[in-house]
Every structure is written in C-alpha cells, then in structure tokens.
C-alpha positions in Angstrom: 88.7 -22.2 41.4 90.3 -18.9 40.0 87.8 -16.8 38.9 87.8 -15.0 35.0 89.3 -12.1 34.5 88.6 -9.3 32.6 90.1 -9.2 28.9 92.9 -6.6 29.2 92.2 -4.9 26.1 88.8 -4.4 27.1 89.7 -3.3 30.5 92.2 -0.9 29.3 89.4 0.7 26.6 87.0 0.8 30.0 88.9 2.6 32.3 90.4 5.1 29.2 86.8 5.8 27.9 85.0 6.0 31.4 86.9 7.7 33.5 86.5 11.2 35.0 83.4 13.0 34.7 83.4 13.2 31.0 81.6 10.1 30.6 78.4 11.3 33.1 78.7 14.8 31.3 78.1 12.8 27.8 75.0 11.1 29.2 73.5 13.4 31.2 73.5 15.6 27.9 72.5 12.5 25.5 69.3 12.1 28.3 68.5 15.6 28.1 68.4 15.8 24.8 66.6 13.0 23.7 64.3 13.8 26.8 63.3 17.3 25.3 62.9 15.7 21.7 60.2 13.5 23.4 58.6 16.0 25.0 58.4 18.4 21.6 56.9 15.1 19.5 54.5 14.6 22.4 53.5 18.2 22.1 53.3 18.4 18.3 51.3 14.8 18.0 49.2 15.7 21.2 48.5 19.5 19.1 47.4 17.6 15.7 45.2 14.9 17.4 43.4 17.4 19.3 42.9 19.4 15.8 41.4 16.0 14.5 39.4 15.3 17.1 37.4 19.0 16.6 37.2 17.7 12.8 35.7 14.6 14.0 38.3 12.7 12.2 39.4 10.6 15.6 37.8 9.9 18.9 38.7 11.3 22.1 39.9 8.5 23.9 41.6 6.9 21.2 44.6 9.7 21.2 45.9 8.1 24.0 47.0 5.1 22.7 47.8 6.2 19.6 50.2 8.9 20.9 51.9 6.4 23.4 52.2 3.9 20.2 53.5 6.9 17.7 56.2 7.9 20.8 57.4 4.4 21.5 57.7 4.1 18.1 59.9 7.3 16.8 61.9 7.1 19.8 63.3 3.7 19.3 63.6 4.7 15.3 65.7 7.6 16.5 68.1 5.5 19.0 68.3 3.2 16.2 69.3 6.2 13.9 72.1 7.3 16.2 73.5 3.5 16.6 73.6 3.6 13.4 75.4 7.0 13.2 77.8 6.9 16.2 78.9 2.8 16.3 80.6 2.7 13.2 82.7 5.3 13.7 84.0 4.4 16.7 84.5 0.7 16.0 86.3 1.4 12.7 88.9 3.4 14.1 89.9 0.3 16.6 92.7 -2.3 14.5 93.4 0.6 12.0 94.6 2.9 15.2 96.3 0.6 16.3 98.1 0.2 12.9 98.3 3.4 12.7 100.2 4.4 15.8 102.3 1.3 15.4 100.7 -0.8 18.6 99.4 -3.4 16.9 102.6 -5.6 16.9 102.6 -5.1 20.8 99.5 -6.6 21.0 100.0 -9.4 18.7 103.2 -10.5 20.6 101.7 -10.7 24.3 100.0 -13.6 25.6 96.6 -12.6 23.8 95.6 -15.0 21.2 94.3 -13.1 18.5 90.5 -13.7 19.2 91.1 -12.5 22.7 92.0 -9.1 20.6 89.7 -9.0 18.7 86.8 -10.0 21.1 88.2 -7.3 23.4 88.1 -4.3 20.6 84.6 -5.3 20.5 83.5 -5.2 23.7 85.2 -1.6 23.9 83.9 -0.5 20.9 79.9 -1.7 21.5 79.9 -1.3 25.5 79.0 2.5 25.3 76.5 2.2 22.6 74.9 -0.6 24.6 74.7 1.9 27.5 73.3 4.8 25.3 70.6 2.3 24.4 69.6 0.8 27.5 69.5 4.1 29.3 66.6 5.0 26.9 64.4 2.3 28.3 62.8 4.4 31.0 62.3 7.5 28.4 60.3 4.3 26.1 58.7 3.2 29.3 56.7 6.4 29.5 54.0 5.4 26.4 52.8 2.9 28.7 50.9 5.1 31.0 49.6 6.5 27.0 48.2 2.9 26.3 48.9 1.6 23.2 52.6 -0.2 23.1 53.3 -3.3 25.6 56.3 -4.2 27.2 56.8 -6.6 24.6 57.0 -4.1 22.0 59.4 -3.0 24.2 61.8 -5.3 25.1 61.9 -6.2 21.4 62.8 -3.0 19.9 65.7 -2.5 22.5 66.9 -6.0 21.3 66.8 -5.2 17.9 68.6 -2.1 18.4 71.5 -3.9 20.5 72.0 -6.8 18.5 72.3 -4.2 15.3 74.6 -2.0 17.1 77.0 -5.4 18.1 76.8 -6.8 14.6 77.7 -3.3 13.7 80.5 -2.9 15.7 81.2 -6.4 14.6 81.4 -5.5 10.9 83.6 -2.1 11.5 86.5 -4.1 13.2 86.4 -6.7 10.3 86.9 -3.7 8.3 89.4 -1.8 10.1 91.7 -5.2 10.5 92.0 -5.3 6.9 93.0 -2.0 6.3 96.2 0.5 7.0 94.5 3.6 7.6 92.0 4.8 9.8 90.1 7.2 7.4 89.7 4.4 4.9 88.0 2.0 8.5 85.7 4.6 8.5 84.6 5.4 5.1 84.0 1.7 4.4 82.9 0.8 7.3 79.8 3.8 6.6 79.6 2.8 3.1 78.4 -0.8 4.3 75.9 0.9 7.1 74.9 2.9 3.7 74.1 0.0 1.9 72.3 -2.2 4.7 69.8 0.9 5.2 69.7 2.8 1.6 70.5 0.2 -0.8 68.0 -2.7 0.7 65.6 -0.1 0.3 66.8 0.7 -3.9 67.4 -3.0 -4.0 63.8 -3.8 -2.9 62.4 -1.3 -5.2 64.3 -3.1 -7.8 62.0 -6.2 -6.8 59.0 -4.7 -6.8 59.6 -3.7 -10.5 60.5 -6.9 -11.4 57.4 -8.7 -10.3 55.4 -5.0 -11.9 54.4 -3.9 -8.4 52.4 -6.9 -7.7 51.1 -7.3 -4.2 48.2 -9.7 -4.3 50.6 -12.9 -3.3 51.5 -11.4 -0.6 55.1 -11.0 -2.3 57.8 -9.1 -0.2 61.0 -8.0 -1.1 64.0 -10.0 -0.2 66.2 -7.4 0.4 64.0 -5.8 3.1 65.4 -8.4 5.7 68.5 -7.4 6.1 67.1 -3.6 7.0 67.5 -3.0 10.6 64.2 -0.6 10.4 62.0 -3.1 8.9 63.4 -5.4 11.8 62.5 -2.2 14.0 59.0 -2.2 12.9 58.0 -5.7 13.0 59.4 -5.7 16.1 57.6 -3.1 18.3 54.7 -4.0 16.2 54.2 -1.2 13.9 51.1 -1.2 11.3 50.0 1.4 8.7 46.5 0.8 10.8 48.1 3.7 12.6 47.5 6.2 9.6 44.2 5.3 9.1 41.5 7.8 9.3 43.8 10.9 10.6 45.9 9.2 13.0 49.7 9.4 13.4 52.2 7.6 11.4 55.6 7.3 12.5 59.0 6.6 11.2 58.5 2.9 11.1 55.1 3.5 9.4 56.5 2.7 5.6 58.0 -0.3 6.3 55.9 -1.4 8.0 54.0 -1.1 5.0 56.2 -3.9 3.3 55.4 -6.3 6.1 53.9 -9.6 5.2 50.5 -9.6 6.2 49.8 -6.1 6.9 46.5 -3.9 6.5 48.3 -1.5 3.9 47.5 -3.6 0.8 44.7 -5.5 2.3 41.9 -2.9 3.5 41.1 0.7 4.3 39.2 1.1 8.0 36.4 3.5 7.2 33.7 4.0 10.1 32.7 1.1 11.5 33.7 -1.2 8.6 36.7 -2.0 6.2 36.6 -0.9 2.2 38.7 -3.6 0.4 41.2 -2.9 -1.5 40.1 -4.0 -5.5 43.3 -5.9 -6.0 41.6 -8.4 -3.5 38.1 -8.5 -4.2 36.5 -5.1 -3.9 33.4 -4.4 -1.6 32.8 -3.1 2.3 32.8 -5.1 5.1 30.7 -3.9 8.1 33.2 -4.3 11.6 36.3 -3.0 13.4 39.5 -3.4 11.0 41.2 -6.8 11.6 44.6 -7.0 10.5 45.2 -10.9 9.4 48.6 -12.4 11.6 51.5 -11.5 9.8 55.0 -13.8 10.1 57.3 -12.5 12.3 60.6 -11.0 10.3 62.8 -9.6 13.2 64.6 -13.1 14.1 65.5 -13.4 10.4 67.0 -10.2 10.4 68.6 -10.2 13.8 70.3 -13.5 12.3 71.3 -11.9 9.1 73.3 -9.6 11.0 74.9 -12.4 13.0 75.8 -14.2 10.4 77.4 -11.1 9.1 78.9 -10.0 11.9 80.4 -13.5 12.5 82.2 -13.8 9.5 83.8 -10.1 10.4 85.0 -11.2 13.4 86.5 -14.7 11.5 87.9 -12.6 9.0 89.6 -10.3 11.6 90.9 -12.8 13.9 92.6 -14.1 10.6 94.1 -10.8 9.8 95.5 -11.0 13.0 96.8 -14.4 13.5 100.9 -15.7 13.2 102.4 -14.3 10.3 106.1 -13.6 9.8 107.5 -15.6 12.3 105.6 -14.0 15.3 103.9 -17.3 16.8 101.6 -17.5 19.2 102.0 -18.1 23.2 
C-alpha cells in the first residue's frame, strides 16, 4: 500500500516558513516574552492579594488558588488575543498573493484539484499559529501547582483557541480567493475578526435594550455565541465568583458575566453567606456561595465557527474550480 503524501502546497509553505534558524529565533522570543508577561501578572496579582489579605478582605490560603485561576485565565485570553491578531493576516495574504504575483494559474493547471489548494493554503497558513498555541501549554501548566484551574480547564481553553484560529484561517482564505488584491484580503479579512469580537459585543448590547436589561429569565444574548472570548470563558470555567469580596478578576471575568447561570445576577458572597440579589427575591442566606450549573456554551460556539469556516472553504474551492476552459486533471 503506498503510503499518503504530503500536500505539495503545504509542503512547499513548510519548508519556506521553517527553515533556517529564523523560525527557533521567533519562538524562542514569542516564549520569552510571554514568559516575562506571566511572571509581571504573577507579581502584580501576588502584590495586591497580599495588600488584601492585611485588610482582611481575603484569606491567606485562598490566594493561591485564586492567583493560579486569574493566571490561567489571562494567559489563555492573551494567546487568544494574539490568534486573533497574527492568523488573519497571514492567511489573507495566501490566494490574493498568489493572484497577485501571477501563480495562481500555475497552480490551478497542475494535477491539484482545487480543494487540494485550498486545503493546503490552510494548513500553511494555521500550522504556525497552532504551534504558537500549543507551545503555551507548559507556561498554562504552571497555575496548577497555584490550585485553582484543572487540566480540564485546560485542555479546553487550548481547544477553543485552536479551533478559532483554524476557522480563522478558514474565513481569511475564503476572503482572499474572492478578491484581486492582497491589501483588500487583509482589510476584510480583519473587518470580519472586528465584527466576531466588537460587534457581537454592540449587537448583544442591542439585546439587552431590547428586552430593557432584563435578567430575571435567565435571558442571554444571542449574539454572544459567536464571541470566541465568551467561548474562552465558559470554557476554562471562568465566574465573576472570582471578584467577589477583593479577589481578582480577569479578562474573561465580564463575559463571563453574561453566562447562563452565573453568580453575577444571582447573588453576592458576603462572609459566610450569600446576599440575594432583589431582582430574585431579596434576603441572606447563611452558607458558602453556590453557583447553580450553568449550560455549557463553548461547543455551540466552536460549531459556529465551523459552520463558518466551512462555507469559506466551499466558497473558495469554488472560486478556484474550471473556468475558462482550464479543466481539471
């Protein structure tokens, strides 16, 4: 049995991209620096919980876990930050380039079906990202000797983050096989990255003063679930519990807020009991602060972004099938 072999286009982006010592001068920089970023948030979070602790605001040996949680949690924000930054870029400039430097009719006339193209410029365009991700596992890994975060929350903010950064990448080379210039990939391609982080967030607004603010039917926005950081938080299982009585809220902390289910609208921890919020009852309840099981949002969102990034691929493979009289192989 002959064994697969590796899409050419893909291999040809590989051994272009990777080769030479640039590549491991990149990353060892990338690692550095998002290395010394963790280390400053440690200090700064590890500085203001200490302050709190000589208020009496928070316990001791609860800063542990909360700093391993608040770490775990900005850093995975951040990655997903810089995915969201650096893939589109890249990935726009793939099928315009081409265009561009007049090599997209050589590629169209080989022996490469046009899915084969497509499917390589993807691979090309999403493989570094991917790296750049996964190498920030062990840097994650570290807020488990803090307490606090599991390897759950792990492993489910890393997939969130890759499977954005494909669909991503995904979306860009839909973009870029529909238009002639490069400049144009890349403008739209970061208009639509725009409007998948900014505008879900002025379209959910746009909810909420539909229905007047109203909370009490445990009511959330639409739009939200096609925002990779409200993915992000539900995900790593992120809670405004976190902010509760001096403690440290994170990135994810205000979307978390628009979870279904969570403790923001629902009660306020105070000592050794919960104050209820007056929109559900009023009164205090003596006990810990127990957060009622919220449904789980990621999945929806991580298929959003297939779905989207499906259809880019579709439309892309159809931009670059037969057309004046070039057939294929």
């Amino acid at each position: 049995m002959r064994a697969p072999t590796l899409n050419p286009v893909l291999r040809r982006e590989l051994l272009e991209r990777w080769r030479g010592p640039r590549a491991a001068v990149v990353l060892t920089a990338y690692l550095g620096l998002l290395g010394g970023l963790l280390l400053l948030a440690r200090w700064l979070a590890t500085s203001y919980l200490e302050q709190q602790a000589m208020n009496g605001w928070a316990p001791v040996t609860a800063s542990g876990p909360v700093l391993g949680r608040f770490l775990l949690e900005n850093l995975l924000a951040g990655v997903l930050g810089l995915v969201l930054f650096v893939a589109p870029g890249y990935a726009a400039a793939q099928l315009a380039g081409e265009r561009e430097r007049r090599t997209l009719g050589l590629l169209r006339i080989t022996l490469l079906r046009p899915w084969g193209i497509v499917l390589g410029k993807l691979g090309a365009s999403s493989a570094w990202t991917v790296l750049l991700v996964l190498v920030t596992a062990p840097l994650a890994a570290t807020a488990f000797v803090l307490g606090g975060a599991t390897l759950g929350d792990l492993l489910k903010g890393l997939l969130v983050v890759l499977v954005v950064a494909i669909c991503i990448a995904a979306m860009a080379i839909g973009v870029s096989a529909r238009t002639r210039r490069t400049t144009g990939a890349v403008v739209l391609t970061y208009g639509l990255v725009l409007c998948l982080v900014i505008g879900t967030l002025i379209a959910a607004f746009a909810e909420f003063a539909a229905r007047d603010f109203d909370l009490r039917e445990g009511y959330r926005p639409v739009a939200m679930y096609a925002n990779p950081f409200y993915a992000l938080a539900d995900a790593t299982g992120s809670s405004t519990r976190s902010s509760f009585a001096g403690g440290l809220p994170s990135v994810l902390t205000p979307f978390a807020a628009a979870l279904p289910g969570d403790a923001a609208f629902g009660g306020v921890g105070i000592g050794g009991g919960v104050m209820v919020d007056p929109a559900f009852g009023g009164g205090f309840v003596e006990g810990d602060l127990v957060e009622p099981a919220r449904p789980t949002v990621w999945p929806i969102t991580l298929a959003v972004y297939a779905v989207l990034g499906g259809l880019a691929l579709w439309s892309a493979t159809r931009a670059l099938g037969p057309r004046d009289g070039v057939r294929e192989a």
